[in-house]
C-alpha positions as CSV (number, residue, x, y, z in Angstrom):
1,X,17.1,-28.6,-10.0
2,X,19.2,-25.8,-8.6
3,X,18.2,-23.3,-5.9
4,X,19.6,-20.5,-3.9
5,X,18.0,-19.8,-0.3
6,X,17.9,-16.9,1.0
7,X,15.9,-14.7,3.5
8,X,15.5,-12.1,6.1
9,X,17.4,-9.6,4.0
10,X,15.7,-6.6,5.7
11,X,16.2,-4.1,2.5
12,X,15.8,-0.7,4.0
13,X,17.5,-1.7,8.1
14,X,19.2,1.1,9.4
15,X,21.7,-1.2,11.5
16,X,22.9,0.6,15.1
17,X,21.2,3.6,14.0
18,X,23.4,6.5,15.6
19,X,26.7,5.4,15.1
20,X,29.3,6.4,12.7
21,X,28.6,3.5,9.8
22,X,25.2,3.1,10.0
23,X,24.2,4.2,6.6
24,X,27.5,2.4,5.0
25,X,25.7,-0.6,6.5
26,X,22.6,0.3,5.0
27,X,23.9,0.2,1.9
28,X,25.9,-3.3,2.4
29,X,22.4,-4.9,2.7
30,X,21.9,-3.9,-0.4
31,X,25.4,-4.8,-2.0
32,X,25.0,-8.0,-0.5
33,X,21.6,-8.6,-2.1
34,X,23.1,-7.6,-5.4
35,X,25.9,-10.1,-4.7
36,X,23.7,-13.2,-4.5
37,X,21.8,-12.3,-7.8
38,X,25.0,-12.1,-9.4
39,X,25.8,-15.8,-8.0
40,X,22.4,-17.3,-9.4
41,X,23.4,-15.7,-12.6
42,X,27.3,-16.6,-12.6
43,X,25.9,-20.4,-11.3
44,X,22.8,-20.2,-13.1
45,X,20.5,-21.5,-10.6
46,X,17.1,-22.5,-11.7
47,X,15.1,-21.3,-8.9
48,X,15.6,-17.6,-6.2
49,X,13.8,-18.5,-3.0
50,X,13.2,-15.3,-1.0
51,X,11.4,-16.5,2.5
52,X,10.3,-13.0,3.7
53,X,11.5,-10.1,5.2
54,X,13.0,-8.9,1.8
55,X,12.7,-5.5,3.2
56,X,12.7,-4.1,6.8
57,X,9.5,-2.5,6.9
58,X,7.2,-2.0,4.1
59,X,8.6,-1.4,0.6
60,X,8.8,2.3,-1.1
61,X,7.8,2.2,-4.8
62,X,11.0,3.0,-5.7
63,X,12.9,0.2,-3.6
64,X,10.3,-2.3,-5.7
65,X,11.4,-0.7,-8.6
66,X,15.4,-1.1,-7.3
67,X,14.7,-4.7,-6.7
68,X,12.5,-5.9,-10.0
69,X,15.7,-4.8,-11.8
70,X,18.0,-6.5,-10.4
71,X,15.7,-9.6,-10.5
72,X,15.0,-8.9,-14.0
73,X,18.0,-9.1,-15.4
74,X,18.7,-12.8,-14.4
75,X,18.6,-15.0,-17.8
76,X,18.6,-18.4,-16.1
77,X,16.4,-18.1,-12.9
78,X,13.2,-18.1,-11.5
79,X,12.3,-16.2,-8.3
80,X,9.8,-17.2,-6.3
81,X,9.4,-14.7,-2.6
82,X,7.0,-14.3,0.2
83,X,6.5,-11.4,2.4
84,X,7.3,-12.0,6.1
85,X,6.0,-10.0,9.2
86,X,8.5,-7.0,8.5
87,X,7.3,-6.4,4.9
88,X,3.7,-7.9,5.5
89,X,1.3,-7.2,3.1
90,X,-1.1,-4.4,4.3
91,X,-4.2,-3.1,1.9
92,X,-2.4,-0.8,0.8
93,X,0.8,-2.2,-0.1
94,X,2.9,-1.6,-3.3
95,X,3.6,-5.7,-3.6
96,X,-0.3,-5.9,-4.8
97,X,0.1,-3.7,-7.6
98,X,3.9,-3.4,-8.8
99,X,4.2,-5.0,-11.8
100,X,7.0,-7.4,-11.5
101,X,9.7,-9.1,-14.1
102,X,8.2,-12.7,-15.8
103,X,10.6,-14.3,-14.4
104,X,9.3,-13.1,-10.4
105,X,6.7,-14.6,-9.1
106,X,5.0,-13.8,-5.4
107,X,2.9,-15.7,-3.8
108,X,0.8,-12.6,-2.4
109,X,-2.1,-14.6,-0.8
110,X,-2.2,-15.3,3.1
111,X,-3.2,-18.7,2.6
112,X,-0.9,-21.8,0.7
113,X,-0.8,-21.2,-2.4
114,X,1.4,-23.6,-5.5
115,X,3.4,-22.3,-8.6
116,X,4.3,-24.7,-11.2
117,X,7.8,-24.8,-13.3
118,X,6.8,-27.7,-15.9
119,X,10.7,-27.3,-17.4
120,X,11.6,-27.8,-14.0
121,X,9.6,-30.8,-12.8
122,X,9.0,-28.1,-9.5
123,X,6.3,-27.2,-7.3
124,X,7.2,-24.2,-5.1
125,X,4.1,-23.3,-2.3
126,X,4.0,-20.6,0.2
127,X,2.3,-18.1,1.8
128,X,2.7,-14.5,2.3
129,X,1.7,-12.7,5.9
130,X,-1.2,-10.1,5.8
131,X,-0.3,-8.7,9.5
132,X,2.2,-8.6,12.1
133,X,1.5,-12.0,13.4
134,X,0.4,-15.5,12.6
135,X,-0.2,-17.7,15.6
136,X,-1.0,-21.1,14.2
137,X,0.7,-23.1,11.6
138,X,-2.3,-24.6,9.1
139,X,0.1,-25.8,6.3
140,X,2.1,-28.1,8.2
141,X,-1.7,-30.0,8.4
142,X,-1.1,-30.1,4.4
143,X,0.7,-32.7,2.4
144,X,2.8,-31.6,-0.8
145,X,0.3,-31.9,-3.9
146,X,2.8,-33.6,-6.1
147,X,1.6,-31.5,-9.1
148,X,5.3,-31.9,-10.3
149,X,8.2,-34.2,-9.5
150,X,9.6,-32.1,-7.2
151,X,8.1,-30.3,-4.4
152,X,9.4,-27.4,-2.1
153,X,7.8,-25.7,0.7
154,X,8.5,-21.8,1.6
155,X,7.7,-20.7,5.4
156,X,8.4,-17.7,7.1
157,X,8.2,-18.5,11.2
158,X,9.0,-20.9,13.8
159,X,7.9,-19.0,17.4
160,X,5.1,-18.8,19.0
161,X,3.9,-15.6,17.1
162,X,5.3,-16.6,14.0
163,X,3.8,-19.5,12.6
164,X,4.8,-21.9,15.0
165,X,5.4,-25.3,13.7
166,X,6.6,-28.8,14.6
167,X,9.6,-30.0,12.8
168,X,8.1,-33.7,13.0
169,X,4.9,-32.3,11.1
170,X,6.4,-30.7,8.4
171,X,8.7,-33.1,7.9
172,X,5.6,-35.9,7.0
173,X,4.2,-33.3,4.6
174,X,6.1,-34.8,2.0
175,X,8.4,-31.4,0.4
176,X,11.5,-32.3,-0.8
177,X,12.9,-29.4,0.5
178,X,11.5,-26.7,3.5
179,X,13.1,-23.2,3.2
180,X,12.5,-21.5,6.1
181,X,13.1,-17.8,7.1
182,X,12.4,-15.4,10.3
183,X,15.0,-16.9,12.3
184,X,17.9,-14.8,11.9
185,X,20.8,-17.8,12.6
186,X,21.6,-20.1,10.3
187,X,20.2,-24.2,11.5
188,X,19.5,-26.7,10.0
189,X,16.2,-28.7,11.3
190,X,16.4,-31.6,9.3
191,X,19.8,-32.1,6.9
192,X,19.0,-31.2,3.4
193,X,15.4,-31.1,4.2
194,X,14.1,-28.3,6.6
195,X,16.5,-25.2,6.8
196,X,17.0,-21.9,8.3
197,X,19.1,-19.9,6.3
198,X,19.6,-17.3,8.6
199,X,19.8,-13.5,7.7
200,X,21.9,-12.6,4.8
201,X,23.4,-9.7,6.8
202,X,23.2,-9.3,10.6
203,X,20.9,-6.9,11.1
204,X,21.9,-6.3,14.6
205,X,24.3,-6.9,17.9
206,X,22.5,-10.4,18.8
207,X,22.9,-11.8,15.3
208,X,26.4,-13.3,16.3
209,X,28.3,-15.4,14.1
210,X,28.4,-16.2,10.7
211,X,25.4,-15.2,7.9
212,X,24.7,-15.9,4.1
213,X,22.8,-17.9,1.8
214,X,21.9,-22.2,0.9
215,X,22.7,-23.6,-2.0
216,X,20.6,-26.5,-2.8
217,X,19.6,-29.7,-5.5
218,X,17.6,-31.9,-5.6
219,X,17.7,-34.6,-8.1
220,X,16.5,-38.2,-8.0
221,X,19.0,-38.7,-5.6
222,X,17.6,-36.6,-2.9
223,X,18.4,-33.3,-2.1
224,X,21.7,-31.8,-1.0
225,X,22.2,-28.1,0.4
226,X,25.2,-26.6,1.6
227,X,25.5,-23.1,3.4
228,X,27.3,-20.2,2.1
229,X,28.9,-17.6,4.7
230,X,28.6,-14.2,2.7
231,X,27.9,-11.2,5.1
232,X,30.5,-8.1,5.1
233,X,30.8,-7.8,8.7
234,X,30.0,-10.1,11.8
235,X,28.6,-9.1,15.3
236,X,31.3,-10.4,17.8
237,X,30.6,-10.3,21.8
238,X,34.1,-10.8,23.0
239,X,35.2,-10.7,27.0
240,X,37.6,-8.1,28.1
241,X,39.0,-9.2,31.1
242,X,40.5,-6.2,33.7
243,X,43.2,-6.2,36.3
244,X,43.6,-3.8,39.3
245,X,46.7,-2.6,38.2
246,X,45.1,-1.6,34.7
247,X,44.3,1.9,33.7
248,X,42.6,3.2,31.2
249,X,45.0,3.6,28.3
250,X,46.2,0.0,28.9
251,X,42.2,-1.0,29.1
252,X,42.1,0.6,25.4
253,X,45.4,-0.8,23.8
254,X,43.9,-4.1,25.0
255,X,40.3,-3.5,23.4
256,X,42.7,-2.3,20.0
257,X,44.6,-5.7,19.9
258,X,41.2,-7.7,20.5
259,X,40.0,-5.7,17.5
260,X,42.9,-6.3,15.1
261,X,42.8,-10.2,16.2
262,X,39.3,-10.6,15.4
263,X,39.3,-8.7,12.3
264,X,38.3,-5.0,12.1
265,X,35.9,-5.1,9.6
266,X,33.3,-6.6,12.3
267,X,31.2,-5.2,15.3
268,X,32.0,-5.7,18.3
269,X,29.7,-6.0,22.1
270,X,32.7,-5.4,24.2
271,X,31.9,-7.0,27.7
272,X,34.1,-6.1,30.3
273,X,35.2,-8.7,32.9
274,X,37.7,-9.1,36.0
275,X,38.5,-6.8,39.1
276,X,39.6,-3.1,38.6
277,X,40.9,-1.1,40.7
278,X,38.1,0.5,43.1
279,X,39.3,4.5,42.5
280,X,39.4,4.1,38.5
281,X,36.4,5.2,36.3
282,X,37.3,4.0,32.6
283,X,36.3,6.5,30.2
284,X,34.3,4.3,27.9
285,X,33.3,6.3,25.3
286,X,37.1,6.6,24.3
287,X,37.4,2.8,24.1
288,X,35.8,2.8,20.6
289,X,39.5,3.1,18.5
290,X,38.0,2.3,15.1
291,X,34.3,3.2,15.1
292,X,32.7,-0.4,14.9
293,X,31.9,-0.6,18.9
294,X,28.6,-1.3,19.4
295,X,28.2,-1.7,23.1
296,X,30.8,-1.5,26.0
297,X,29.0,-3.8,29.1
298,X,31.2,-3.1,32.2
299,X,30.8,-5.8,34.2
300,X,33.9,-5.9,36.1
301,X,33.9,-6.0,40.1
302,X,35.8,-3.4,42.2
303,X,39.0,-5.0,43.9
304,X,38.2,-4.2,47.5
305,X,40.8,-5.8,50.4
306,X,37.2,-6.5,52.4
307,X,39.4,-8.2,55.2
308,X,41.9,-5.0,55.6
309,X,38.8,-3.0,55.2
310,X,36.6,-5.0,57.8
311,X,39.6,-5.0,60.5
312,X,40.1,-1.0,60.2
313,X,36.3,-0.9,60.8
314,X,35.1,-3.4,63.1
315,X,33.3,-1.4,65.5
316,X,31.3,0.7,63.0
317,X,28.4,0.3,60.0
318,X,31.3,-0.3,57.7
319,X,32.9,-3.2,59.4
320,X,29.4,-4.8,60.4
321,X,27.8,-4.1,56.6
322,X,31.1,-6.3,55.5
323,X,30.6,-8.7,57.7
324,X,27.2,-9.6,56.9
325,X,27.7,-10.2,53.6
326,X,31.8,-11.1,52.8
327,X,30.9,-15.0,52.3
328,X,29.1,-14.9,49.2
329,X,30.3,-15.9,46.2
330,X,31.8,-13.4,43.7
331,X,29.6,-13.9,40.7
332,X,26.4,-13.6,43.1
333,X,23.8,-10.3,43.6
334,X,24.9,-10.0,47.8
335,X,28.9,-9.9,46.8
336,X,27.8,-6.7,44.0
337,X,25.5,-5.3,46.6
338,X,28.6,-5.6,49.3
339,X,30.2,-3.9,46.4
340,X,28.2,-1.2,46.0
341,X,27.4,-0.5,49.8
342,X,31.0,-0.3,50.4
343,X,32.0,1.8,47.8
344,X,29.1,4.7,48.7
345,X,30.0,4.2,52.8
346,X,33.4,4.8,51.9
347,X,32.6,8.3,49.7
348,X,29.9,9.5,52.3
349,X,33.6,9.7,54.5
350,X,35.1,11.5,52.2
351,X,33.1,14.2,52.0
């Protein structure tokens, strides 16, 4: 039996809402959805698993309408999904009374609940989320029924507010297979048996690193999953480092050629690092050369000659705040507060 895992698709996200491509990111969620129905089709896979969080926040009619099609129109597969604690299922919701393809099946209720597929010796359980938050994990106290040969297990959680489980206890439930959603970075708990498939897009700045889909079997053999990177676009955090003698159109060429070496399709948490020099101000907000600048975190440290500065001004509060506090280490909370101190002493003269 062949599956496809996926979760955490988040329909509907408005990624970095405010910046120039958010709504071409909108729409790449959705591309990227379309893209793995067209791989169950192409690979005809015998079973969709959507673990929650198919859509950001609850689903318009029209998006259900959107996204029975698409499902619809695959010849070879089932798809089995549950709603997670984005796209819970509130009283009024449109997943109780959309009217879904045959070949879609959502396990609606809040408590474990089993679909059969006779032709494909399969047992699928889940459960769908009714509010926000679920803080205990009841099916991991359940063993797989063995209605059919093969059983698999879909749960959307894994923190304290989220159906918090123990790996250990699912894994002597029995499933051949866990798919689990919520947690937005791909892992693996147990090879080929408990998975995270991590969000099919990053949704935003902390979900670093690769994102896709599993592809699975499981045979008599066992079962076998392999994961699939697929996402348009990765969130990068990459360190800037600064030198004293850099201004600010040498700080941008150097942002540009970080860019173009890390691929400028991505999004990039630029983090600033090193010494400047103490009388530049870096214009930040024309560092962002090709629009995909998330974030610009200046953490760099004024290059102060403390000992030149200390000797000029031994005899007054300059000299003695410099003092006090010149032997801490560079990366600690006194050396930024020296930092600080110094540099509004040495305005207040100025003026």
């Amino acid at each position: 039996m062949k599956f496809l895992h996926t979760a955490d698709i988040h329909l509907g996200a408005k990624p970095d809402a405010g910046t120039a491509y958010t709504q071409k990111r909108e729409r790449e969620i959705w591309n990227s959805f379309q893209q793995v129905i067209e791989i169950c089709e192409k690979e005809e896979m015998d079973l969709l698993l959507i673990v929650g969080d198919l859509f950001h926040r609850q689903p318009l009619l029209r998006e259900l309408k959107e996204v029975g099609y698409l499902l619809g129109k695959l010849s070879h597969t089932q798809v089995v999904l549950t709603a997670g604690n984005h796209d819970y299922i509130k009283a009024d919701s449109y997943y109780r009374t959309y009217s879904w393809p045959s070949n879609v099946h959502v396990l609606l209720e809040e408590t474990l609940e089993t679909i059969e597929f006779p032709e494909l010796e399969t047992a699928v359980s889940g459960f769908s989320y009714h509010k926000r938050e679920i803080i205990e994990c009841t099916c991991q106290e359940k063993n797989a029924k063995h209605k059919q040969k093969y059983e698999v297990l879909l749960l959307h959680g894994g923190d304290e507010s989220h159906v918090p489980f123990q790996k250990e206890k699912l894994w002597k439930c029995g499933y051949d297979y866990i798919a689990l959603g919520h947690i937005h970075k791909p892992q693996s708990l147990v090879k080929d048996k408990i998975a995270y498939c991590g969000a099919l897009e990053p949704i935003d700045k902390n979900d670093v690193g690769q994102h896709g889909y599993i592809i699975g079997e499981i045979t008599e053999r066992g079962c076998k999953t392999r994961f699939v990177p697929n996402a348009k676009r990765e969130y990068c955090h990459v360190e800037v480092e600064v030198t004293p003698d850099m201004t600010g159109f040498a700080l941008r060429e150097k942002i540009d050629r970080v860019i173009r070496e890390n691929g400028q399709q991505n999004m990039y948490k630029i983090i600033l690092t090193g010494f400047r020099d103490p009388e530049v101000r870096y214009d930040l907000s024309g560092m962002d050369v090709y629009g995909n600048i998330i974030e610009i975190s200046d953490e760099t440290v004024p290059a102060y000659d403390f000992e030149r500065i200390m000797t000029n001004n031994a005899h007054n509060i300059l000299g003695y705040f410099i003092q006090e506090l010149k032997d801490y280490d560079r990366e600690s909370i006194e050396y930024g507060a020296m930092c600080e101190g110094v540099k509004a002493l040495m305005e207040t003269r100025r003026d």
